[in-house]
Short mmCIF file of the C-alpha atoms (twelve columns), coordinates in Angstrom:
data_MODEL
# 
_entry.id   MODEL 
# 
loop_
_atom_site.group_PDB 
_atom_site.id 
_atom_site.type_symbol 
_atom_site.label_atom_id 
_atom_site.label_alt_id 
_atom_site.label_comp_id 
_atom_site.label_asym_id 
_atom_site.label_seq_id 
_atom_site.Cartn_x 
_atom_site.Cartn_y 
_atom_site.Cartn_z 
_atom_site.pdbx_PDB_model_num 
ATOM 1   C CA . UNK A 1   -15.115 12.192 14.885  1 
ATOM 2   C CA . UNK A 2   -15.400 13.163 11.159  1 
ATOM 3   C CA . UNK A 3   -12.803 11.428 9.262   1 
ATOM 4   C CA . UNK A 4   -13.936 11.046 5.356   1 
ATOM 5   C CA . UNK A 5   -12.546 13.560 2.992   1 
ATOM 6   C CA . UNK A 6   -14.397 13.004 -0.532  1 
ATOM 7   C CA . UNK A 7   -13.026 14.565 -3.912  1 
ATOM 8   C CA . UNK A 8   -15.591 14.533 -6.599  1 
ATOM 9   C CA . UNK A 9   -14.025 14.826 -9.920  1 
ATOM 10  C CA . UNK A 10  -16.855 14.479 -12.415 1 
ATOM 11  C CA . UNK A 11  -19.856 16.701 -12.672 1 
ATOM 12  C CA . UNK A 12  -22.629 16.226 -9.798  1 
ATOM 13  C CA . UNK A 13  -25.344 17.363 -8.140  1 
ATOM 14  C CA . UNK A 14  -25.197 17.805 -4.887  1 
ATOM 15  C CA . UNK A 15  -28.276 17.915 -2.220  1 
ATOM 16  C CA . UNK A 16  -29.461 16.725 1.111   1 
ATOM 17  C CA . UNK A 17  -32.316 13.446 1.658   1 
ATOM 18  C CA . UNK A 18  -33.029 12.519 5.201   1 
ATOM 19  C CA . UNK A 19  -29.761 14.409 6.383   1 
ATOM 20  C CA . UNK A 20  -28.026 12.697 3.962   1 
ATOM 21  C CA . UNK A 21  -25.582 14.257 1.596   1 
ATOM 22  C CA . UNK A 22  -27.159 12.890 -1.772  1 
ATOM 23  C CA . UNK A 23  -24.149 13.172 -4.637  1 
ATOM 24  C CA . UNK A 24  -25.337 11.857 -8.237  1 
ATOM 25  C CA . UNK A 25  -23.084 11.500 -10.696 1 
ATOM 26  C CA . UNK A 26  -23.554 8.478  -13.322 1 
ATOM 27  C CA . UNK A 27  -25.819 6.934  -10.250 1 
ATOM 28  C CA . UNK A 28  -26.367 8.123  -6.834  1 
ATOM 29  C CA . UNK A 29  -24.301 8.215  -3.349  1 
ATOM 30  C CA . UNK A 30  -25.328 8.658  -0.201  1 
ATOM 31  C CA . UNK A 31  -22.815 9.938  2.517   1 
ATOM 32  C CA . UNK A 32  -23.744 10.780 5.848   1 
ATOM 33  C CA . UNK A 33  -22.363 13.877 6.864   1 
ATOM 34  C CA . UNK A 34  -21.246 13.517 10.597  1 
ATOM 35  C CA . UNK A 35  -18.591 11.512 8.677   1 
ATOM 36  C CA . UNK A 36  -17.618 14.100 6.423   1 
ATOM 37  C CA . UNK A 37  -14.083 15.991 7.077   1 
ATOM 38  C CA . UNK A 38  -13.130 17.768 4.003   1 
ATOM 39  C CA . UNK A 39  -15.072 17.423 0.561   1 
ATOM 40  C CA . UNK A 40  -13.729 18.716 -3.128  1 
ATOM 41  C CA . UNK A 41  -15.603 19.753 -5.966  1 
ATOM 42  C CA . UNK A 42  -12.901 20.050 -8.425  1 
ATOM 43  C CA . UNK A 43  -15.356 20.132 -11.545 1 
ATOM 44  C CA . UNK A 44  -17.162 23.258 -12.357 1 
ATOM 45  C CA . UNK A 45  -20.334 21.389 -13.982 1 
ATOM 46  C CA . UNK A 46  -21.237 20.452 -10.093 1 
ATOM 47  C CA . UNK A 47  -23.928 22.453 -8.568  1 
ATOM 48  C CA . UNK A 48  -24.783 22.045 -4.847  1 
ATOM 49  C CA . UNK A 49  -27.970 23.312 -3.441  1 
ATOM 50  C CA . UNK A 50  -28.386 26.060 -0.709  1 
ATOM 51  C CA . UNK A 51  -29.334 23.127 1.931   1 
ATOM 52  C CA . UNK A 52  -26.447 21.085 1.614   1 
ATOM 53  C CA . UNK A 53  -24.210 24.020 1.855   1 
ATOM 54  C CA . UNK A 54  -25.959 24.497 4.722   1 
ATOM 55  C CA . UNK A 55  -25.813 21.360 6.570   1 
ATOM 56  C CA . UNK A 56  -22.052 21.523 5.302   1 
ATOM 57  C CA . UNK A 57  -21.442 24.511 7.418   1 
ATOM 58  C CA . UNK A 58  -23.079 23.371 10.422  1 
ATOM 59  C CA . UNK A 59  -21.437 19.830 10.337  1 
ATOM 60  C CA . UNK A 60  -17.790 21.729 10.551  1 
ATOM 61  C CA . UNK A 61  -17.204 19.877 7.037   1 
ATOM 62  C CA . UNK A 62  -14.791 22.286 5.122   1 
ATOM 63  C CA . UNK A 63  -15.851 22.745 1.410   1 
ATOM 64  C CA . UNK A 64  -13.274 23.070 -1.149  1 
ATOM 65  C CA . UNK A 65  -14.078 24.545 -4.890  1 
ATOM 66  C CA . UNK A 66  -11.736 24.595 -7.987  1 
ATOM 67  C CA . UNK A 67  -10.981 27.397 -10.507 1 
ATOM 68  C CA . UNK A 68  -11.157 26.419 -14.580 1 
ATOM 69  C CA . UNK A 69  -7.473  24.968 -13.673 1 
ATOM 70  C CA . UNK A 70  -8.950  22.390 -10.891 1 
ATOM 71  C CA . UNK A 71  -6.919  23.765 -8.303  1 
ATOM 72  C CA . UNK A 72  -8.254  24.623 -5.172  1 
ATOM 73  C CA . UNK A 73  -9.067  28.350 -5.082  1 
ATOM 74  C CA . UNK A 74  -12.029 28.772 -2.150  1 
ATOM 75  C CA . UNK A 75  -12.808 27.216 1.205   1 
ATOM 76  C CA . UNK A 76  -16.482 27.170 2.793   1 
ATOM 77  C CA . UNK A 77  -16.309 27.039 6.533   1 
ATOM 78  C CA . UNK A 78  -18.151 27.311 9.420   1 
ATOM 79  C CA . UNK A 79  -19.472 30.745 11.009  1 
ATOM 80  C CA . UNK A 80  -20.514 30.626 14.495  1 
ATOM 81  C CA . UNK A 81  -21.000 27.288 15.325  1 
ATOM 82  C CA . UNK A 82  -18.429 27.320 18.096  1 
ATOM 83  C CA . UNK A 83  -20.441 27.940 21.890  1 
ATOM 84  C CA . UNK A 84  -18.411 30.971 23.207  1 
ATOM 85  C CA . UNK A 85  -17.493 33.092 20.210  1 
ATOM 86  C CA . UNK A 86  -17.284 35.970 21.324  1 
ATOM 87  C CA . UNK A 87  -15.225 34.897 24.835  1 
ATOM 88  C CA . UNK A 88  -12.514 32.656 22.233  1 
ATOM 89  C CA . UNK A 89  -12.460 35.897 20.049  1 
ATOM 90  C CA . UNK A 90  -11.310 37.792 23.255  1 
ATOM 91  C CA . UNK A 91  -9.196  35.510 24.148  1 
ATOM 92  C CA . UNK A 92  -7.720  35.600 21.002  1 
ATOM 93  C CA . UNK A 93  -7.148  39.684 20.302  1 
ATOM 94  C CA . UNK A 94  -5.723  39.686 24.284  1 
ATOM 95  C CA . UNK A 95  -2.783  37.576 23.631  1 
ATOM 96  C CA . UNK A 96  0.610   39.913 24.228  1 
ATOM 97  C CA . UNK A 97  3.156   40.499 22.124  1 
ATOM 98  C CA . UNK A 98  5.941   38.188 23.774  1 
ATOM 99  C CA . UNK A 99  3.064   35.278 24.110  1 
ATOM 100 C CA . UNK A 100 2.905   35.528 20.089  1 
ATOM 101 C CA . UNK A 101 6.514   35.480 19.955  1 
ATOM 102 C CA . UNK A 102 7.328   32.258 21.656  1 
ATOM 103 C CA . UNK A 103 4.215   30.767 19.594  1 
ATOM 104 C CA . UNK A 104 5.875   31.569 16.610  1 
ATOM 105 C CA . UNK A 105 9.397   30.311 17.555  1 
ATOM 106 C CA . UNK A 106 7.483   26.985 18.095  1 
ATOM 107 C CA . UNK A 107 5.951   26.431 15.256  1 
ATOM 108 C CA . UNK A 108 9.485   27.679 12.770  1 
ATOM 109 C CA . UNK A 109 11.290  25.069 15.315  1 
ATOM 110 C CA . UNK A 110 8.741   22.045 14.400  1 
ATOM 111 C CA . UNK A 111 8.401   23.415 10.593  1 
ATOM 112 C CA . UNK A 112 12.078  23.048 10.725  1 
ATOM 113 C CA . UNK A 113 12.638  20.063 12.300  1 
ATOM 114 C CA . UNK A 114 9.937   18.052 10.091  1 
ATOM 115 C CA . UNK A 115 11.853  19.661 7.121   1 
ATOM 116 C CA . UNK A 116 15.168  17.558 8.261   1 
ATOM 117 C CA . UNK A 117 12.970  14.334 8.724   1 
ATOM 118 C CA . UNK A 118 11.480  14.960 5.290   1 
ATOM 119 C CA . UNK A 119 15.377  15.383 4.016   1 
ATOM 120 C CA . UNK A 120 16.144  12.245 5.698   1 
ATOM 121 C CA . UNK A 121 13.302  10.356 4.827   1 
ATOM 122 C CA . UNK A 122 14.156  10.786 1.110   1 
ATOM 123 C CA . UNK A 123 17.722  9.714  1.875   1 
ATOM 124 C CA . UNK A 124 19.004  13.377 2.011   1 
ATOM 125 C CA . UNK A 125 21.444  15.035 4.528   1 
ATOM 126 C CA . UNK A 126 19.350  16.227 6.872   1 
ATOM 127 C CA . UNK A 127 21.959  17.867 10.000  1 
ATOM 128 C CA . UNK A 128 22.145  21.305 8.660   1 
ATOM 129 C CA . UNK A 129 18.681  21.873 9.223   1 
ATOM 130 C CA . UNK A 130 18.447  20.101 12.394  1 
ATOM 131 C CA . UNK A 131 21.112  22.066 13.746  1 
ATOM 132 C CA . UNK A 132 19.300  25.635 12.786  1 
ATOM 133 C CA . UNK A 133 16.136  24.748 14.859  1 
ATOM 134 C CA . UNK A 134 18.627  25.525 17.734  1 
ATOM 135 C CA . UNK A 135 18.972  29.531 16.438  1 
ATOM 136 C CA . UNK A 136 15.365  29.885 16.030  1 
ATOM 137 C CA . UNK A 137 14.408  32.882 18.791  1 
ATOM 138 C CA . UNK A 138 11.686  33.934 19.824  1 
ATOM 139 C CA . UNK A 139 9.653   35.199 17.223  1 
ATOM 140 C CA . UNK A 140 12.419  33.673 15.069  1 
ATOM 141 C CA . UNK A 141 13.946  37.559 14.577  1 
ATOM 142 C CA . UNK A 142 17.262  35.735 12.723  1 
ATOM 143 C CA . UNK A 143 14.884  34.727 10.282  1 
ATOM 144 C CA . UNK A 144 15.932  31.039 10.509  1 
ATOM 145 C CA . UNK A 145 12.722  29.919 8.583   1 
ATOM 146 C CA . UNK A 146 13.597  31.758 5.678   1 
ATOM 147 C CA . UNK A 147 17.491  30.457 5.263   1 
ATOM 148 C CA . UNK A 148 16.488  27.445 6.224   1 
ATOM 149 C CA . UNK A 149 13.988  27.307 3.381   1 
ATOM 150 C CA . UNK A 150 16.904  28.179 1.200   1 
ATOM 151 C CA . UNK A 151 18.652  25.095 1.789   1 
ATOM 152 C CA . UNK A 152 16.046  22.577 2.656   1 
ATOM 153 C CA . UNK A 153 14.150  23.400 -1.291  1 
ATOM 154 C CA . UNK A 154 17.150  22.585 -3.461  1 
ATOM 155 C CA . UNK A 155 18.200  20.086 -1.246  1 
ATOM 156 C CA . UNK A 156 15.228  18.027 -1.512  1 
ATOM 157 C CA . UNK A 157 14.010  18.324 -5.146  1 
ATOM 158 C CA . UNK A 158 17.940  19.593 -6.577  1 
ATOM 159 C CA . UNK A 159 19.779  22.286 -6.964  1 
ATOM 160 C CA . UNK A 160 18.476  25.141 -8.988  1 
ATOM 161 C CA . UNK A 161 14.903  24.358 -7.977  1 
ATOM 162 C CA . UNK A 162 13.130  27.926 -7.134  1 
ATOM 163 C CA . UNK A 163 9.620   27.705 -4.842  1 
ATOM 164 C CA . UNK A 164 7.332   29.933 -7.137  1 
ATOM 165 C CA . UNK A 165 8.568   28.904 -10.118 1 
ATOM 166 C CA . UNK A 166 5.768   27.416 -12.520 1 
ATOM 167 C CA . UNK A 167 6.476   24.113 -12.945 1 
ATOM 168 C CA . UNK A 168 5.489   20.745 -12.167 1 
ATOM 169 C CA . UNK A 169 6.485   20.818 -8.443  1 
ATOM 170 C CA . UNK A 170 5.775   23.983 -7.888  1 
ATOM 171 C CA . UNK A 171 2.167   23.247 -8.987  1 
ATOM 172 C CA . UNK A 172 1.974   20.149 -6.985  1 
ATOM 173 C CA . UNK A 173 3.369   21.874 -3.866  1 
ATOM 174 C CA . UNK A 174 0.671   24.631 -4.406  1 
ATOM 175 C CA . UNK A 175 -2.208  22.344 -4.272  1 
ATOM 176 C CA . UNK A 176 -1.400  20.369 -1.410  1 
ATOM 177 C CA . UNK A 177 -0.862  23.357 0.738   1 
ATOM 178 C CA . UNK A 178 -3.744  24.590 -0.302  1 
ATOM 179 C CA . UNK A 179 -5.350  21.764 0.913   1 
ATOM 180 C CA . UNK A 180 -4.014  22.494 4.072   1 
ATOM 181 C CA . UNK A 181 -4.065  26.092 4.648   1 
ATOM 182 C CA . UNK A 182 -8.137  25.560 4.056   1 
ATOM 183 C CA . UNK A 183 -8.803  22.488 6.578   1 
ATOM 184 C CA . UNK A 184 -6.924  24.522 9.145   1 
ATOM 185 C CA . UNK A 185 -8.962  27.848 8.525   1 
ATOM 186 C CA . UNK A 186 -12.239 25.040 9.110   1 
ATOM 187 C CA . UNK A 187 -10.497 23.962 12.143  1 
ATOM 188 C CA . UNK A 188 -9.819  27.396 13.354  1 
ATOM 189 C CA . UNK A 189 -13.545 28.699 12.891  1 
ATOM 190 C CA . UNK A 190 -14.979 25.567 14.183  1 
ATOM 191 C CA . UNK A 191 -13.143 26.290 17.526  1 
ATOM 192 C CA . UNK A 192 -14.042 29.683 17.683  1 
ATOM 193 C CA . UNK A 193 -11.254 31.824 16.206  1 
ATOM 194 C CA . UNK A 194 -10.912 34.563 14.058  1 
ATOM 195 C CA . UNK A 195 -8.426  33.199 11.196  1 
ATOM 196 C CA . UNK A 196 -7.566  36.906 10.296  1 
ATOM 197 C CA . UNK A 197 -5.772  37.741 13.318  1 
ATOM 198 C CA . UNK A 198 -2.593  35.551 13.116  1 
ATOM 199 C CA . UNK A 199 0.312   35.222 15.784  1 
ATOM 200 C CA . UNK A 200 2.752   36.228 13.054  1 
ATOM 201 C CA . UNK A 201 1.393   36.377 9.673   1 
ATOM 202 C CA . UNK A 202 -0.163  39.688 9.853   1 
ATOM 203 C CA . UNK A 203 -1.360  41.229 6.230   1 
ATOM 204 C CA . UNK A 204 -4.533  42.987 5.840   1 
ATOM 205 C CA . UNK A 205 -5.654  41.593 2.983   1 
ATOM 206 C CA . UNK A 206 -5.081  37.704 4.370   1 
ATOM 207 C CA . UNK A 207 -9.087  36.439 6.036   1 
ATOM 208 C CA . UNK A 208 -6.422  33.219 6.988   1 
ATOM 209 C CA . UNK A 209 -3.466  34.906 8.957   1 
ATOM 210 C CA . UNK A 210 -3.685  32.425 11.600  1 
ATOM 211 C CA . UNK A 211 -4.034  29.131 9.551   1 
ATOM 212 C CA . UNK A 212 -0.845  30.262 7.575   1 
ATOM 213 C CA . UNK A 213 0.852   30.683 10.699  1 
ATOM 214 C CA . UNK A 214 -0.590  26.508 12.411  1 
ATOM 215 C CA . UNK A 215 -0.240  25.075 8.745   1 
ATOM 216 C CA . UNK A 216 3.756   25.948 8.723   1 
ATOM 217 C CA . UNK A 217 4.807   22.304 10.535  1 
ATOM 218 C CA . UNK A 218 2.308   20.312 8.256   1 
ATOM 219 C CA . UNK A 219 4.040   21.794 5.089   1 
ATOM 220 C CA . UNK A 220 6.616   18.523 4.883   1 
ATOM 221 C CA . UNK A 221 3.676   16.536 4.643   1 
ATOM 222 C CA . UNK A 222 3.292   18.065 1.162   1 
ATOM 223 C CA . UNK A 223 6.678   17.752 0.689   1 
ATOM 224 C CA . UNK A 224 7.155   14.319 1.127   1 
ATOM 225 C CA . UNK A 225 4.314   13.363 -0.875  1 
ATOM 226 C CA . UNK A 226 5.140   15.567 -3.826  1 
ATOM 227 C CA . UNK A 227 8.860   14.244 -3.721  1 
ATOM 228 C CA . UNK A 228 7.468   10.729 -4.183  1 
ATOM 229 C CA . UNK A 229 5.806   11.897 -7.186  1 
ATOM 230 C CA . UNK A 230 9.220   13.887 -8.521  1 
ATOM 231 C CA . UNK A 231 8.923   12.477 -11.879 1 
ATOM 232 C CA . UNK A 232 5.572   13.980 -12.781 1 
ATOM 233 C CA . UNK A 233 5.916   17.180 -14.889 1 
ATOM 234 C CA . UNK A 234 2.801   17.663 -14.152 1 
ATOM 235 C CA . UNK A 235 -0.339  17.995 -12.202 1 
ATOM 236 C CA . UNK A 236 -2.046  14.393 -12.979 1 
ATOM 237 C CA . UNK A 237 -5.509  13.649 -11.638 1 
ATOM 238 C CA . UNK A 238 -3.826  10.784 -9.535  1 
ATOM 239 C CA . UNK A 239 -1.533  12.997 -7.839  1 
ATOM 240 C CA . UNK A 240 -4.303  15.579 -6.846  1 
ATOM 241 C CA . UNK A 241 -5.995  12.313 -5.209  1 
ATOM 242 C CA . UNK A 242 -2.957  11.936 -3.645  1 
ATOM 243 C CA . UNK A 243 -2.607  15.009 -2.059  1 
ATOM 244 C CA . UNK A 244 -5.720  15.707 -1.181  1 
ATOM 245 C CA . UNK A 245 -5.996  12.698 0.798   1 
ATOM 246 C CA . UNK A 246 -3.103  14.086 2.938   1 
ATOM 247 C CA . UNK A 247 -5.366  14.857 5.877   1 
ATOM 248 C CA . UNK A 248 -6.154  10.714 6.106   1 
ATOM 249 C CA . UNK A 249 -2.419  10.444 6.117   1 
ATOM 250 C CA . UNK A 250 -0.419  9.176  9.395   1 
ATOM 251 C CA . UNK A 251 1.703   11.854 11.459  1 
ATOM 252 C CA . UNK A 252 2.749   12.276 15.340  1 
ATOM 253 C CA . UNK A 253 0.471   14.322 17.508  1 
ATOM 254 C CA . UNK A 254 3.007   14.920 21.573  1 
ATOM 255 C CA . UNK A 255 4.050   11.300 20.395  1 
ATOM 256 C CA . UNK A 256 0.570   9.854  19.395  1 
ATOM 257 C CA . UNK A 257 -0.442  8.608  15.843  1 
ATOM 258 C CA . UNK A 258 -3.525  10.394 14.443  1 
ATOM 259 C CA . UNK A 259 -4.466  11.454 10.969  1 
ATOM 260 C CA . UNK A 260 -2.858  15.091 9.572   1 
ATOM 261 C CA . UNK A 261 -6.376  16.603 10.220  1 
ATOM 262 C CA . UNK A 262 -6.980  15.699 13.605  1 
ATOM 263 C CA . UNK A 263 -3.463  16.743 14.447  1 
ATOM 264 C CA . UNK A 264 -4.274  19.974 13.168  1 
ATOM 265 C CA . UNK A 265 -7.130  19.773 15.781  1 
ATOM 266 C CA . UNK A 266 -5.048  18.774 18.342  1 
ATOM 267 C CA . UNK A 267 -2.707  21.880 17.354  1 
ATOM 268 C CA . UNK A 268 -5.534  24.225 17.798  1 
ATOM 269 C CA . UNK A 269 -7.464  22.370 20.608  1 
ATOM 270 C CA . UNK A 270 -3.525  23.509 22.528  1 
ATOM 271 C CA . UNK A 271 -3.551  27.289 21.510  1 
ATOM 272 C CA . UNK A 272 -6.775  27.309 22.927  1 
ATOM 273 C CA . UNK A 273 -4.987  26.210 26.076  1 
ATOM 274 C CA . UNK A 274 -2.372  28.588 25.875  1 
ATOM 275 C CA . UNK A 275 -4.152  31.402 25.145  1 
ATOM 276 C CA . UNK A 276 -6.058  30.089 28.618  1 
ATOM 277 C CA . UNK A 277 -3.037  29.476 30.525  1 
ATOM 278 C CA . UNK A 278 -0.891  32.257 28.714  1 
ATOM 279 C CA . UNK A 279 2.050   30.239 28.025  1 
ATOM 280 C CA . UNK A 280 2.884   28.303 25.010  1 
ATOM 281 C CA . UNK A 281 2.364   24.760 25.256  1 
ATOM 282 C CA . UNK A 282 1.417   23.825 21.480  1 
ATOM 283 C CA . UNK A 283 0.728   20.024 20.218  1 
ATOM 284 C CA . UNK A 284 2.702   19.771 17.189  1 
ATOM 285 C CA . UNK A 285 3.294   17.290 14.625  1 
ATOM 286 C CA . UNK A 286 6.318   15.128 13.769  1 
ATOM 287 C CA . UNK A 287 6.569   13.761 10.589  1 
ATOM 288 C CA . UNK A 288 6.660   10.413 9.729   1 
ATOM 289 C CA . UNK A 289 7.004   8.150  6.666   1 
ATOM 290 C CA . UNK A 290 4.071   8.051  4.067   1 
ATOM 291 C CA . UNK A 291 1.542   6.211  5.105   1 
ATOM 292 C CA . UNK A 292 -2.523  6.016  5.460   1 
ATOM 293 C CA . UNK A 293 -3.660  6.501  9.085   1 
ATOM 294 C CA . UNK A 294 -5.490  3.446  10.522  1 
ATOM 295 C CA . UNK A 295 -8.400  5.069  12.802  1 
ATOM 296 C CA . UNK A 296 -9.065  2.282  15.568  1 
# 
């Protein structure tokens, strides 16, 4: 199982020796790329040749580049490498209406829920939210994601805080889901589906529909790492570290620890299942405390 995700914040070159991924910056590293989960180029001095991209994209590794403000603005991912395509792609495009429904109410019930642990985590009150996961309905048509958003925001980083502002936080909160909105398109294409086509989010001008819709219950991850970091203004080098390395972090897969990216496996490993069984039976994550996941 892949389980290394590399940032590489000064210029490099990047190519491939003996199936090696070969990065040089002031001297030379050698990283084998079975290992490889995630990698970030975050400087725009790196070049990369056509063969590691290559191995890249058959390994399942997900490639992240950075605009000129080093934040994360494109994801490389695999095409085709799954062995039924076409029959997962079906699959997919045949799931009804209500099935999507219930799949949706499922993952605003866990986005929720891991929003009241993150409250309660950081020593916040935390029943208000816990008690809306109980009016989310199927395809949550109250809405319950949205006014729950309203309260969970200013109640975690203070009152008058507004998501899309551009600040600090903001920033912060941007990256890391970015981080995560790109290793679950990866995980997506490496199992055979078509991120576009998403059980809720739906716009036509969105290739990653369906990883916005699995990447909702991971958001508190973020959350709780950015919240640590509250005092920051802004965007340090350290932090992006920090929340890049989000996916090595510790969370509950149906009550197992694993890292955040394998639990996103896990997640999509069990729509496969219930697009199979046509029933929702999704393996979501809980929350838990900050802390690096030990892999045994």
């Amino acid at each position: 199982m892949a389980f290394r995700n590399v940032m590489v914040e000064s210029p490099a070159r990047i190519s491939v020796k003996n199936k090696q991924l070969i990065i040089f910056t002031d001297r030379e590293h050698s990283l084998s790329v079975e290992d490889l989960s995630a990698l970030l180029l975050e400087n725009r001095q790196s070049t990369i040749t056509t063969a590691a991209l290559s191995l890249l994209g058959q390994s399942g590794c997900a490639l992240f580049v950075c605009d000129e403000k080093h934040l994360p603005c494109a994801v490389l991912t695999s095409f085709s490498q799954h062995s039924r395509t076409l029959s997962t792609a079906r699959l997919q495009l045949s799931a009804t209406e209500p099935l999507k429904k219930r799949l949706w109410q499922s993952l605003v019930k866990a986005k929720i829920s891991n929003q009241a642990e993150c409250l309660q985590l950081c020593g916040k009150e935390s029943q208000v939210l816990l008690n809306m996961t109980g009016r989310v309905l199927s395809g949550d048509s109250g809405n319950v994601e949205a006014s729950a958003a309203q309260i969970y925001f200013p109640a975690l980083f203070g009152d008058g805080f507004v998501r899309r502002n551009s600040d600090g936080i903001n920033a912060s909160l941007n990256y890391g889901y970015a981080i995560l909105r790109g290793y679950m398109a990866r995980t997506l294409a490496v199992y055979g589906f078509l991120p576009a086509f998403g059980v809720h989010h739906c716009s036509e001008i969105n290739p990653f529909n369906l990883a916005d819709d699995f990447m909702e219950p991971f958001r508190p991850v973020i959350d709780l790492l950015v919240y640590a970091d509250n005092g920051e203004t802004e965007l340090s080098p350290e932090q992006k570290r920090r929340l890049f390395n989000c996916l090595n972090l510790d969370i509950l897969s149906d009550g197992e620890h694993h890292s955040v990216s394998y639990a996103m496996e896990r997640l999509v490993q069990s729509y496969a299942r219930s697009m199979k069984e046509k029933s929702p039976s999704l393996c979501l994550p809980e929350l838990l405390a900050v802390r690096q996941h030990r892999y045994e």
